[in-house]
C-alpha positions in Angstrom: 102.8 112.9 117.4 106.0 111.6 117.9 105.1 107.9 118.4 102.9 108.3 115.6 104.8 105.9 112.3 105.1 107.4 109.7 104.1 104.0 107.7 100.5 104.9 107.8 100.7 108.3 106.2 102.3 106.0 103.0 99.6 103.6 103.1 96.9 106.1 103.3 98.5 108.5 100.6 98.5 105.6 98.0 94.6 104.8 98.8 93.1 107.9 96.7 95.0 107.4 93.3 94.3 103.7 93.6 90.8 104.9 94.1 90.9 107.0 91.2 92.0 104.5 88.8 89.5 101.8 89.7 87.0 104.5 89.1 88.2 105.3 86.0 88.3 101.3 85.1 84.7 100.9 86.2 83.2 103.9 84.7 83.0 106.4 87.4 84.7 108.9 86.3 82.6 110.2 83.4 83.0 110.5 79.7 86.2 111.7 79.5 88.0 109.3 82.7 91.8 109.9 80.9 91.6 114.0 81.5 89.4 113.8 85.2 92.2 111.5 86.4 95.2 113.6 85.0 93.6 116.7 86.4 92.8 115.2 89.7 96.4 113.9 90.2 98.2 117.1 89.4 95.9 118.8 91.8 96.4 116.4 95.0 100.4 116.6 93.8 100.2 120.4 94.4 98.0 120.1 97.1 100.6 117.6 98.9 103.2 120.0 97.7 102.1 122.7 99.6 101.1 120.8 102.9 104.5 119.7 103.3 105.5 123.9 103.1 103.2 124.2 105.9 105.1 122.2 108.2 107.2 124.5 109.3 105.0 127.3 109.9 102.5 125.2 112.1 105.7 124.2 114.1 106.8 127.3 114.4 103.1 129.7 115.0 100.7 126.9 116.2 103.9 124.4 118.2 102.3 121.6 116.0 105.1 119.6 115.5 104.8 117.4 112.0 108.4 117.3 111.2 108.5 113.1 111.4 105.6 113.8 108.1 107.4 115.7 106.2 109.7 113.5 104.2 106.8 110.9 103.9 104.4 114.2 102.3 107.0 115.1 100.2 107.6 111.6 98.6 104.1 111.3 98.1 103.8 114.4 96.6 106.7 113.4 94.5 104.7 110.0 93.3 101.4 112.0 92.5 103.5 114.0 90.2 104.8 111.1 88.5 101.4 109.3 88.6 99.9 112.4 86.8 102.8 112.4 84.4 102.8 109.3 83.6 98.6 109.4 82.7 99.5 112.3 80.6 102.2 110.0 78.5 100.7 106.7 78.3 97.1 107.3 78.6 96.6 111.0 77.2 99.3 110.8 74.7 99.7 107.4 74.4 103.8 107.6 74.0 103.3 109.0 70.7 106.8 110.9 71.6 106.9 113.2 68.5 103.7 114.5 70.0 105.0 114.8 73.3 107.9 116.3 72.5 106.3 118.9 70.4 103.7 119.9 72.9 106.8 120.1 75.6 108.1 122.7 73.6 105.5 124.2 72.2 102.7 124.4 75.1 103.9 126.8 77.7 102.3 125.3 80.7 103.7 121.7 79.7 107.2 123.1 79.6 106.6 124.5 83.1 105.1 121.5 84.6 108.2 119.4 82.8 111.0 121.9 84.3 109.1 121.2 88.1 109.1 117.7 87.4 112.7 117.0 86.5 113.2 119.4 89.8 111.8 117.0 91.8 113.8 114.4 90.8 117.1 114.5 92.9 115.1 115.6 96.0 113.2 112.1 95.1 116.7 110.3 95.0 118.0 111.7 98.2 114.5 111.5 100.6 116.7 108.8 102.6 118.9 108.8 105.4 122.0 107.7 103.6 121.6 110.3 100.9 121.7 113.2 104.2 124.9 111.5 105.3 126.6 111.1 101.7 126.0 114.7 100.6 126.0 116.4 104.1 123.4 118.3 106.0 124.1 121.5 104.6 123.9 120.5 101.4 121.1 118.0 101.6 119.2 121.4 102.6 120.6 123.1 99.6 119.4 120.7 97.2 116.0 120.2 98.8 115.2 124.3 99.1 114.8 123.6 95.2 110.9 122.8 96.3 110.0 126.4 96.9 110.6 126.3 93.1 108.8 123.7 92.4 105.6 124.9 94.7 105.6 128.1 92.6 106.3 125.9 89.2 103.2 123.8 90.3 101.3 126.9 91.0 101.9 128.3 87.5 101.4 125.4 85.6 97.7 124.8 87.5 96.7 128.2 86.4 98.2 128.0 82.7 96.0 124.5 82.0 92.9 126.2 83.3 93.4 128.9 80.8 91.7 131.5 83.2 92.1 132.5 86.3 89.8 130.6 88.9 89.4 131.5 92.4 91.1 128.1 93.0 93.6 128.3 90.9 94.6 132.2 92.3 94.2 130.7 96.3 97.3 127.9 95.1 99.4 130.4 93.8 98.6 133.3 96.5 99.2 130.0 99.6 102.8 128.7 97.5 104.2 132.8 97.1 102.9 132.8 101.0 105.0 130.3 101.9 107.6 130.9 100.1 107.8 134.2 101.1 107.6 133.2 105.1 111.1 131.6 104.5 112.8 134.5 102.8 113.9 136.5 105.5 115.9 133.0 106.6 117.6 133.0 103.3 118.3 135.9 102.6 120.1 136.0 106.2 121.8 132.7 105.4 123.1 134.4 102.4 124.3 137.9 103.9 126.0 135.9 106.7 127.8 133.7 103.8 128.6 136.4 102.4 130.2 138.4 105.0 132.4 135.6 106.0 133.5 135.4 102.9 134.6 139.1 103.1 136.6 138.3 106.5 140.0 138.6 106.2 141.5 135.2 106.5 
């Protein structure tokens, strides 16, 4: 996979929203085109959310190495959010900002796919190679362990929308709390180590 480009895996991730809104423009999409492209959106976001989490563990149990991917699945998975976001404002909503603001606060799963939005920000800003250098590796990898949060937002916000609880919607949230979990051991011997040295005496 190594001489694999990673250009591709951009060019192929923007085909299906592309997709999506010429069906939506040409009638495909039903009676309601607005609320089937949101929907679809915010589920390839999580979807793409959760493929780049299983990176590490195909590396690591299967010696599938996808590493080069991940950056490029976790920029896309970035742009999907903002893609559904941006159907829900201008689309959905139709920037009526009173509204929006009011359903931000009042609507619980809104507030929780807001907070794993603005999350997803700064790891968006610093998905370059000058951003790794500027801030460091260590705390590049900080920063970026903030999308274990974000899976689990993601999760949460899927199941609030659907009002119950769907097969689908339980299989997202039992695969992000899987993944998440994998990686706990690793931090929480990251943080006993941490925390030891800083009980040395100096």
């Amino acid at each position: 996979m190594r001489k694999v480009p990673t250009w591709p895996v951009y060019l192929l991730g923007l085909l299906p929203p592309a997709w999506l809104l010429y069906q939506g423009i040409t009638g495909g999409l039903g009676v309601d085109p607005v609320k089937v492209m949101e929907h679809q959106l915010g589920i390839w976001a999580l979807q793409l959310l959760l493929a780049g989490l299983c990176i590490t563990p195909l590396m690591r149990f299967a010696r599938l190495n996808l590493l080069k991917f991940r950056r490029a699945v976790g920029v896309l998975a970035f742009l999907y959010i903002l893609f559904h976001l941006v159907v829900w404002l201008v689309l959905d909503i139709q920037l009526r900002w009173g509204e929006i603001l009011a359903d931000i606060v009042k609507r619980p799963y809104i507030t929780v796919g807001m907070a794993a939005f603005v999350l997803a920000i700064p790891l968006a800003a610093t998905s370059w190679n000058g951003a790794v250098r500027r801030l460091g590796a260590a705390t590049w990898g900080k920063l970026h362990q903030l999308t274990y949060v974000i899976v689990l937002l993601g999760a949460v916000h899927f199941i609030m929308q659907e009002k119950v609880w769907t097969i689908e919607s339980l299989l997202y949230l039992g695969l992000g709390i899987g993944l998440v979990g994998l990686r706990l051991p690793k931090l929480v011997g990251r943080l006993r180590a941490r925390s030891d040295q800083k009980l040395r005496p100096g």
